[in-house]
PDB file of N, CA, C and O in Angstrom:
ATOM      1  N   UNK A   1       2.835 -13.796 -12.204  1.00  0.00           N
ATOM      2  CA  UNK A   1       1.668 -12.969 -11.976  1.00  0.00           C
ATOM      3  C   UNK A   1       1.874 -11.581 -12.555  1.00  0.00           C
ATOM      4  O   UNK A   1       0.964 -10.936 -13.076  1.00  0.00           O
ATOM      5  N   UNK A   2       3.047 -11.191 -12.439  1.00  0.00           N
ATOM      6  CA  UNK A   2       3.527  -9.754 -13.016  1.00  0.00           C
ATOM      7  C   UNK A   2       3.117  -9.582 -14.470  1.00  0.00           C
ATOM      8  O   UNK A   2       2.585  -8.567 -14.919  1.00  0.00           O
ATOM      9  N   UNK A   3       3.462 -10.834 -15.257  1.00  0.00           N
ATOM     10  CA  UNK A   3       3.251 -10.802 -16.411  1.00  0.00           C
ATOM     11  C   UNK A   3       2.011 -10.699 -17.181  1.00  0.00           C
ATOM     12  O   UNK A   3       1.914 -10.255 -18.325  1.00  0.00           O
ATOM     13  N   UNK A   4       0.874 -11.248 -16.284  1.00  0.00           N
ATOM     14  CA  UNK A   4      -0.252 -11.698 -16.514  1.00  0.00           C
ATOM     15  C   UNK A   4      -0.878 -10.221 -16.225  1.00  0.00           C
ATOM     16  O   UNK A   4      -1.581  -9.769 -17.129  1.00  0.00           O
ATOM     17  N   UNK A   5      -0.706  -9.456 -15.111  1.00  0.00           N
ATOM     18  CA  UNK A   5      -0.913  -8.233 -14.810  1.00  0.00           C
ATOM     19  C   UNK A   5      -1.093  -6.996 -15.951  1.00  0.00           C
ATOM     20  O   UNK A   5      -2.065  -6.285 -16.206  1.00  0.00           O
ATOM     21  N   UNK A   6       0.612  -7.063 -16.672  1.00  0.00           N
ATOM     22  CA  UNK A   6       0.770  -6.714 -17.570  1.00  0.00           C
ATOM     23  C   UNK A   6       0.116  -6.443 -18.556  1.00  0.00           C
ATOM     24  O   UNK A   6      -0.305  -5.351 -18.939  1.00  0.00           O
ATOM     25  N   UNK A   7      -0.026  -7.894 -19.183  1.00  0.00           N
ATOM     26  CA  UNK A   7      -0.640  -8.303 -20.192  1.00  0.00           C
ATOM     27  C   UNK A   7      -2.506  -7.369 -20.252  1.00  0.00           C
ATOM     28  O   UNK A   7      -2.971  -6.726 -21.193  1.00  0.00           O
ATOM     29  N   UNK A   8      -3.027  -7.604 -19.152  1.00  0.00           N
ATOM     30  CA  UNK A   8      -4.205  -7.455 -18.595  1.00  0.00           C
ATOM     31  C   UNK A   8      -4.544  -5.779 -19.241  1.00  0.00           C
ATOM     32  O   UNK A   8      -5.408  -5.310 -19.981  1.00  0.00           O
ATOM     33  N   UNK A   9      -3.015  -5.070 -18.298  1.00  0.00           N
ATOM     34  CA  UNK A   9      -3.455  -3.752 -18.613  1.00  0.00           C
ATOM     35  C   UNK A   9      -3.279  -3.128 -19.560  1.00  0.00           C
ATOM     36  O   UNK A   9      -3.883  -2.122 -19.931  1.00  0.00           O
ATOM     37  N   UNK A  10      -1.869  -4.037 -20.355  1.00  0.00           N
ATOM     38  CA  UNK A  10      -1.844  -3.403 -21.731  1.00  0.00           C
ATOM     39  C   UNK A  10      -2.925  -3.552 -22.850  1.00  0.00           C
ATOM     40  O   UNK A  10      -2.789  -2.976 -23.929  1.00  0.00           O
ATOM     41  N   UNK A  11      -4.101  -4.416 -22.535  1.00  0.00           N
ATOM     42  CA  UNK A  11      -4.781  -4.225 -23.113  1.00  0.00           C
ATOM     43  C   UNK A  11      -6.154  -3.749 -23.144  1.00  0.00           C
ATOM     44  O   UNK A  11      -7.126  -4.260 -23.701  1.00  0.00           O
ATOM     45  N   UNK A  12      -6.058  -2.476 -22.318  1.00  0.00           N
ATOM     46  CA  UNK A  12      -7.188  -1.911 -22.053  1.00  0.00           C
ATOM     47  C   UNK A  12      -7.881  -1.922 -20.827  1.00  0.00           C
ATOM     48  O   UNK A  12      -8.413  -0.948 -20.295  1.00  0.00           O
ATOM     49  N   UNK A  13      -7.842  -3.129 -20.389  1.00  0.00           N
ATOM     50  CA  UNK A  13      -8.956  -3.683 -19.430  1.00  0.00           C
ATOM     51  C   UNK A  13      -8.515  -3.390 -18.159  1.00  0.00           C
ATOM     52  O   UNK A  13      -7.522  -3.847 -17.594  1.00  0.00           O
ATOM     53  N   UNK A  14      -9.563  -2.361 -17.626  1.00  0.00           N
ATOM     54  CA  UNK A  14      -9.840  -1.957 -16.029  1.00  0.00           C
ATOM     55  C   UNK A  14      -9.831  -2.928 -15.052  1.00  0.00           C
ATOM     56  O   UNK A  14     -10.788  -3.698 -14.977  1.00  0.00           O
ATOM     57  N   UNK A  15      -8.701  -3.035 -14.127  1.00  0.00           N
ATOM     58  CA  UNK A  15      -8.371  -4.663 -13.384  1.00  0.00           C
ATOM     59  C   UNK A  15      -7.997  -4.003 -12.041  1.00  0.00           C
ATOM     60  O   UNK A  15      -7.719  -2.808 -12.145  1.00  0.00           O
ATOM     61  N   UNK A  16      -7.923  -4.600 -10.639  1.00  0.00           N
ATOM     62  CA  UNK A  16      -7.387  -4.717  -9.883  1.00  0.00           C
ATOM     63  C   UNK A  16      -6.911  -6.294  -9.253  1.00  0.00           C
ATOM     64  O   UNK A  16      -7.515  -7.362  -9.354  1.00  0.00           O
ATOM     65  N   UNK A  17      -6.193  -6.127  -8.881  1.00  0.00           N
ATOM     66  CA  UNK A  17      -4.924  -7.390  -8.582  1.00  0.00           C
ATOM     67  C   UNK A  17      -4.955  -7.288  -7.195  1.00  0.00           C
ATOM     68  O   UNK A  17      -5.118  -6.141  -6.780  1.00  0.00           O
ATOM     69  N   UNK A  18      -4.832  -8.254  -6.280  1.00  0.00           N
ATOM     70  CA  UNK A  18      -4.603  -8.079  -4.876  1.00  0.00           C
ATOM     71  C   UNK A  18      -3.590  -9.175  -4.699  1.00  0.00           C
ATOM     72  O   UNK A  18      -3.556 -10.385  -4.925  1.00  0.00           O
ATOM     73  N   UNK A  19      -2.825  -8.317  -4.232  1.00  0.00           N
ATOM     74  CA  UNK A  19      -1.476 -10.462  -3.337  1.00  0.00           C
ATOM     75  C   UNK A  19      -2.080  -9.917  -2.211  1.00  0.00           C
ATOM     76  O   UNK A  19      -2.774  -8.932  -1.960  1.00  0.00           O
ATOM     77  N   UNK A  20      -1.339 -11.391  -1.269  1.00  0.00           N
ATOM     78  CA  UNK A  20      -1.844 -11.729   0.197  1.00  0.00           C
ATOM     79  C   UNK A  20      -0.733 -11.947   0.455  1.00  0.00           C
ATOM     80  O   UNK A  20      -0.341 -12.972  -0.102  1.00  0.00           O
ATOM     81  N   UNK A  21       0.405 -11.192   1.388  1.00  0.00           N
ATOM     82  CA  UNK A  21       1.815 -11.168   2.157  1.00  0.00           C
ATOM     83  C   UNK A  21       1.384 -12.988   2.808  1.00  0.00           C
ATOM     84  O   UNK A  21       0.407 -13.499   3.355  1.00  0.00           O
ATOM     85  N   UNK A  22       2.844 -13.498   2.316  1.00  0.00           N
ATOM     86  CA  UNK A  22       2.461 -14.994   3.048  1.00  0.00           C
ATOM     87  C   UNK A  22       1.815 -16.101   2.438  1.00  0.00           C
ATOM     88  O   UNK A  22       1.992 -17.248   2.850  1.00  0.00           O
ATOM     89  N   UNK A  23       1.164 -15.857   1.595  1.00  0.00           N
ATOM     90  CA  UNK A  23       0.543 -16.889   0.562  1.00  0.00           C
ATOM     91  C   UNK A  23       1.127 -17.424  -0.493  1.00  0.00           C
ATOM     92  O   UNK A  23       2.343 -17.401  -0.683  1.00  0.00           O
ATOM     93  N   UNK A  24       0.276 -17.948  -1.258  1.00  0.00           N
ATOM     94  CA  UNK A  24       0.818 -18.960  -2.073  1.00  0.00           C
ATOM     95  C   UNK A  24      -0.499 -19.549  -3.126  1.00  0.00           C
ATOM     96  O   UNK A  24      -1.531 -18.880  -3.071  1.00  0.00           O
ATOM     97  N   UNK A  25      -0.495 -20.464  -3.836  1.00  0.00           N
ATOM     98  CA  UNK A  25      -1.286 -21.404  -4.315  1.00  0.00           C
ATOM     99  C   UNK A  25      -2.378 -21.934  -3.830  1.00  0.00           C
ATOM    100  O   UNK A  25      -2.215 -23.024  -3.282  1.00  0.00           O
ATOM    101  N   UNK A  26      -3.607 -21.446  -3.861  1.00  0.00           N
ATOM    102  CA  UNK A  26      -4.283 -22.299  -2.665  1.00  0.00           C
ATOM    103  C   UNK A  26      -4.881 -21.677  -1.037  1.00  0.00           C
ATOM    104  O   UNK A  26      -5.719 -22.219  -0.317  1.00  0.00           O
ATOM    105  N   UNK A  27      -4.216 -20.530  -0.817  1.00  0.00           N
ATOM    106  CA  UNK A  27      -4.492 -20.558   0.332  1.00  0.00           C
ATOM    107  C   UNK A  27      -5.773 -20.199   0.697  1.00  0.00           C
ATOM    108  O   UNK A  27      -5.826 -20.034   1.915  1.00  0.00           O
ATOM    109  N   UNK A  28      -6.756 -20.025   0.182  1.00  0.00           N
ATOM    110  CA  UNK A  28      -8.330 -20.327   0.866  1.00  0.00           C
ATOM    111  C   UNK A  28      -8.906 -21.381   0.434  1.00  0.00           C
ATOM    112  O   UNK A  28     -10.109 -21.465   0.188  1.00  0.00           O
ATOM    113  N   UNK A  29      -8.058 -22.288   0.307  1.00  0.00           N
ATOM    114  CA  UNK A  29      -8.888 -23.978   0.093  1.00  0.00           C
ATOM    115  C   UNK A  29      -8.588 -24.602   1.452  1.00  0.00           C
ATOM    116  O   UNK A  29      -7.577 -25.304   1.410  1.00  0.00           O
ATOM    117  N   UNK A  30      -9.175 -24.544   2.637  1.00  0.00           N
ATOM    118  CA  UNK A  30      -9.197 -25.556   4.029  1.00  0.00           C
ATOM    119  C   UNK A  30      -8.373 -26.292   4.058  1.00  0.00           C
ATOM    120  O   UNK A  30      -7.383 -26.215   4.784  1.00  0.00           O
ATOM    121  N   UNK A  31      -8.665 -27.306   3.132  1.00  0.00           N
ATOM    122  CA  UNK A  31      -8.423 -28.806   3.117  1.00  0.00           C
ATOM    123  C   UNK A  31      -7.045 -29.064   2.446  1.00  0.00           C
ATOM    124  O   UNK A  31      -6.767 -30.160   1.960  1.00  0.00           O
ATOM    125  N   UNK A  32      -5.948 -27.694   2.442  1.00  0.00           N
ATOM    126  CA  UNK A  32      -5.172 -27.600   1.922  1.00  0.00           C
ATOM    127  C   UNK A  32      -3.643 -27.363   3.057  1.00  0.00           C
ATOM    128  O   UNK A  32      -3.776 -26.885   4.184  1.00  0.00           O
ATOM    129  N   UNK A  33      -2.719 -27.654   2.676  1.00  0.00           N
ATOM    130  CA  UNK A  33      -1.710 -27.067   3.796  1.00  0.00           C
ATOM    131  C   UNK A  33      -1.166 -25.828   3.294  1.00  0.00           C
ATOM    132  O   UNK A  33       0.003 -25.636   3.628  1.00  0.00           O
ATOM    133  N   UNK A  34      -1.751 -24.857   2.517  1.00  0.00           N
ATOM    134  CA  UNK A  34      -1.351 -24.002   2.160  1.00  0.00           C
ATOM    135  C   UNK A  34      -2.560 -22.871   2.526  1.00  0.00           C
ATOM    136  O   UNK A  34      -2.393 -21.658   2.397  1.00  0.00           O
ATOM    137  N   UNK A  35      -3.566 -23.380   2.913  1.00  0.00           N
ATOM    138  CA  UNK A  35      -4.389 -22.845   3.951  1.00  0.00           C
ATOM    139  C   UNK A  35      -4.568 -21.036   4.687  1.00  0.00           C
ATOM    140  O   UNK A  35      -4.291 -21.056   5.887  1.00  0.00           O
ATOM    141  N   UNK A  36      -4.757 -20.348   4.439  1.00  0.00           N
ATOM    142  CA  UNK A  36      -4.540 -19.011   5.293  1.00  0.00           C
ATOM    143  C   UNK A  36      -5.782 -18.535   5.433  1.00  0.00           C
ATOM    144  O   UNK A  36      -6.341 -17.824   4.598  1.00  0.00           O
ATOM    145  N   UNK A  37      -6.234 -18.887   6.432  1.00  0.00           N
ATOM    146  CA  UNK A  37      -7.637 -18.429   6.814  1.00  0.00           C
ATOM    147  C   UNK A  37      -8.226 -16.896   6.831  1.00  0.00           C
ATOM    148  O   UNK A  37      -9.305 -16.517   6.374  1.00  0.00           O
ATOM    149  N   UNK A  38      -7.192 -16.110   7.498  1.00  0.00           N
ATOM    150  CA  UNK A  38      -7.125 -14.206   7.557  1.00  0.00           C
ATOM    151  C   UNK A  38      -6.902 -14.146   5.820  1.00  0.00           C
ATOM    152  O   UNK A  38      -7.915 -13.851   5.187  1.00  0.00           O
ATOM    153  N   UNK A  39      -6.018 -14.331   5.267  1.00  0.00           N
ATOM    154  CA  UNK A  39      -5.789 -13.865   3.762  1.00  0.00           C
ATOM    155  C   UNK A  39      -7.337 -14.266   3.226  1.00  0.00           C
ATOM    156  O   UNK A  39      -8.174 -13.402   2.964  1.00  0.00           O
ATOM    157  N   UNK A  40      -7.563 -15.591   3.114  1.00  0.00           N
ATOM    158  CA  UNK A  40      -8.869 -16.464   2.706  1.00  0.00           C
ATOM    159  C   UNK A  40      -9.861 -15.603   2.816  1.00  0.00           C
ATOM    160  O   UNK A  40     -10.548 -15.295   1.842  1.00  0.00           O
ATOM    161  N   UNK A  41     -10.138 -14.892   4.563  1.00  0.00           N
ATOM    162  CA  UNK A  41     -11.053 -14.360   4.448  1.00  0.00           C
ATOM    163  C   UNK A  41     -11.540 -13.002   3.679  1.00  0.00           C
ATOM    164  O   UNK A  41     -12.613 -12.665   3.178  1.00  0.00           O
ATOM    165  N   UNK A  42     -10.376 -12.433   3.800  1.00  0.00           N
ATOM    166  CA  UNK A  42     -10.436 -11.038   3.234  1.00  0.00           C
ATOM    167  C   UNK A  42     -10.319 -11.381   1.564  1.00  0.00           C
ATOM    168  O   UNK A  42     -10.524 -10.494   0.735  1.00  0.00           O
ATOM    169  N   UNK A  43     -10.019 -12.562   1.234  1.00  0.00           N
ATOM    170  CA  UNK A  43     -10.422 -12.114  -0.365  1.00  0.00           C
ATOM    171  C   UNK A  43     -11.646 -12.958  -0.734  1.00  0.00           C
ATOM    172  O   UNK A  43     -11.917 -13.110  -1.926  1.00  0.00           O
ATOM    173  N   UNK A  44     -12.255 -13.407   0.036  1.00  0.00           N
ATOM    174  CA  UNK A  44     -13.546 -13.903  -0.141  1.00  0.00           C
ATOM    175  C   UNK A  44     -14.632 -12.478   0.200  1.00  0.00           C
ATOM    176  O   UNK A  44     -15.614 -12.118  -0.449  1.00  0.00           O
ATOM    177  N   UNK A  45     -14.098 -11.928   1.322  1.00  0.00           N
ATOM    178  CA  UNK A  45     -15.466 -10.739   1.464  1.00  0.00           C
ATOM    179  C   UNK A  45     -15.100  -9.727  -0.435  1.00  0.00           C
ATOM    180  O   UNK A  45     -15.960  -9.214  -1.150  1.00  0.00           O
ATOM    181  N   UNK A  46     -13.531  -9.788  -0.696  1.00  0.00           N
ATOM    182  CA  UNK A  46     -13.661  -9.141  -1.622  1.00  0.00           C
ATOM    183  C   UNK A  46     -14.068  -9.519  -2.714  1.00  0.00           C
ATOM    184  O   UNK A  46     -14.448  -8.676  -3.528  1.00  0.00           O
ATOM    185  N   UNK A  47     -14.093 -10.884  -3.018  1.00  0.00           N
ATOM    186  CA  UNK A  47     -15.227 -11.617  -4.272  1.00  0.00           C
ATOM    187  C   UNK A  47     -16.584 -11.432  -3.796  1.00  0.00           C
ATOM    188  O   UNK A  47     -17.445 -11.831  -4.581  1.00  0.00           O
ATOM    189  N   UNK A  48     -16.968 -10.956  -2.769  1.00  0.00           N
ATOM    190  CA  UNK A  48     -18.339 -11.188  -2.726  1.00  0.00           C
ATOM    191  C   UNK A  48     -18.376  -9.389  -2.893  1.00  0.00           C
ATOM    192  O   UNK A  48     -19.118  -8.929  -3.760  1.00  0.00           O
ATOM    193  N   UNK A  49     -17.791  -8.715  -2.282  1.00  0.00           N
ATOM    194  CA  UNK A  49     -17.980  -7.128  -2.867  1.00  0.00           C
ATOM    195  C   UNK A  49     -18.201  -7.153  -4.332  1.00  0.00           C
ATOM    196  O   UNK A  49     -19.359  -7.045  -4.734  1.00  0.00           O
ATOM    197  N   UNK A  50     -17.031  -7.309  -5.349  1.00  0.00           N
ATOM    198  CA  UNK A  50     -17.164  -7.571  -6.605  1.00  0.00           C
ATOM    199  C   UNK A  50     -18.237  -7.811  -7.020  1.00  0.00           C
ATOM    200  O   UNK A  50     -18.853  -6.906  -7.582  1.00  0.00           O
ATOM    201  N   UNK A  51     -18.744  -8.939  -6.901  1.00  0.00           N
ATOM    202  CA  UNK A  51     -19.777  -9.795  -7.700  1.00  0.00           C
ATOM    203  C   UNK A  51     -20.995  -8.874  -7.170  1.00  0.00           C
ATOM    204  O   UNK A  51     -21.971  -9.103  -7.885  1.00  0.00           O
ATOM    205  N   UNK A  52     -21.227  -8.129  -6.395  1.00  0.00           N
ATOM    206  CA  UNK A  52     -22.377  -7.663  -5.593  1.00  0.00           C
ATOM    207  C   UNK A  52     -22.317  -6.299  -6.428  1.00  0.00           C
ATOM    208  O   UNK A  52     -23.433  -5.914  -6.776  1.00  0.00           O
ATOM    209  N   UNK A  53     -21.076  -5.359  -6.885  1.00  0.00           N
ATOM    210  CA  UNK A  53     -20.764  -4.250  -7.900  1.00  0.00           C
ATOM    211  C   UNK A  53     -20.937  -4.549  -9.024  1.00  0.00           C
ATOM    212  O   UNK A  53     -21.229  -3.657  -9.819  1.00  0.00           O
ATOM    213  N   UNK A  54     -20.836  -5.685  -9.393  1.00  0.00           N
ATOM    214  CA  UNK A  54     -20.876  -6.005 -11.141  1.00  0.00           C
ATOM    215  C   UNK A  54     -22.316  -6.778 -10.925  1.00  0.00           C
ATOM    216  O   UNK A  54     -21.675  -7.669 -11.483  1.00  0.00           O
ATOM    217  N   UNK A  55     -23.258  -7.170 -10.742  1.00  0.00           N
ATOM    218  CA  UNK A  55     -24.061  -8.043 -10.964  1.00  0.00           C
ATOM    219  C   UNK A  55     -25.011  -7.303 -10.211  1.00  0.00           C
ATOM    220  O   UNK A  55     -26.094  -7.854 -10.408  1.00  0.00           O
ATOM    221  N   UNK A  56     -25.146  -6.392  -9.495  1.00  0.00           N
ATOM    222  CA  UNK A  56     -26.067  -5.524  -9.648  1.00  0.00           C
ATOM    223  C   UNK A  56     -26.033  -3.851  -9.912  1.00  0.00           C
ATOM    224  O   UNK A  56     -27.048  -3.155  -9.935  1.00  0.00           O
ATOM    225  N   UNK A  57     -24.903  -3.444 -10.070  1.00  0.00           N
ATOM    226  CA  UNK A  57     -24.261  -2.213 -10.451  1.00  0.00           C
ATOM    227  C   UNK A  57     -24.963  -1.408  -9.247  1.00  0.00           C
ATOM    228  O   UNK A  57     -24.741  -0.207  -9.095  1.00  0.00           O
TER     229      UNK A  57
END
């Protein structure tokens, strides 16, 4: 992920990155055992912030 980060900012592009202490692969898919419902939630309200800043400015 570090790398990808990297990559991101060395080339210009205005990004923020969030980890979730405890997670992994997956963890706001339910139906998953990798599952984290508190992490899940908080980066779902933050995709829906996003998309609500960019798609209607």
């Amino acid at each position: 992920m570090a790398e990808f980060e990297a990559a991101v900012r060395s080339r210009g592009h205005e990004t923020l990155f969030h980890r979730y202490a405890g997670t992994g692969h997956w963890f706001a898919e339910p139906s998953r055992e990798a599952y984290r419902a508190e992490a899940a939630e908080v980066a779902f309200g933050r995709t829906l912030a996003f998309l609500e800043r960019t798609l209607r400015g």
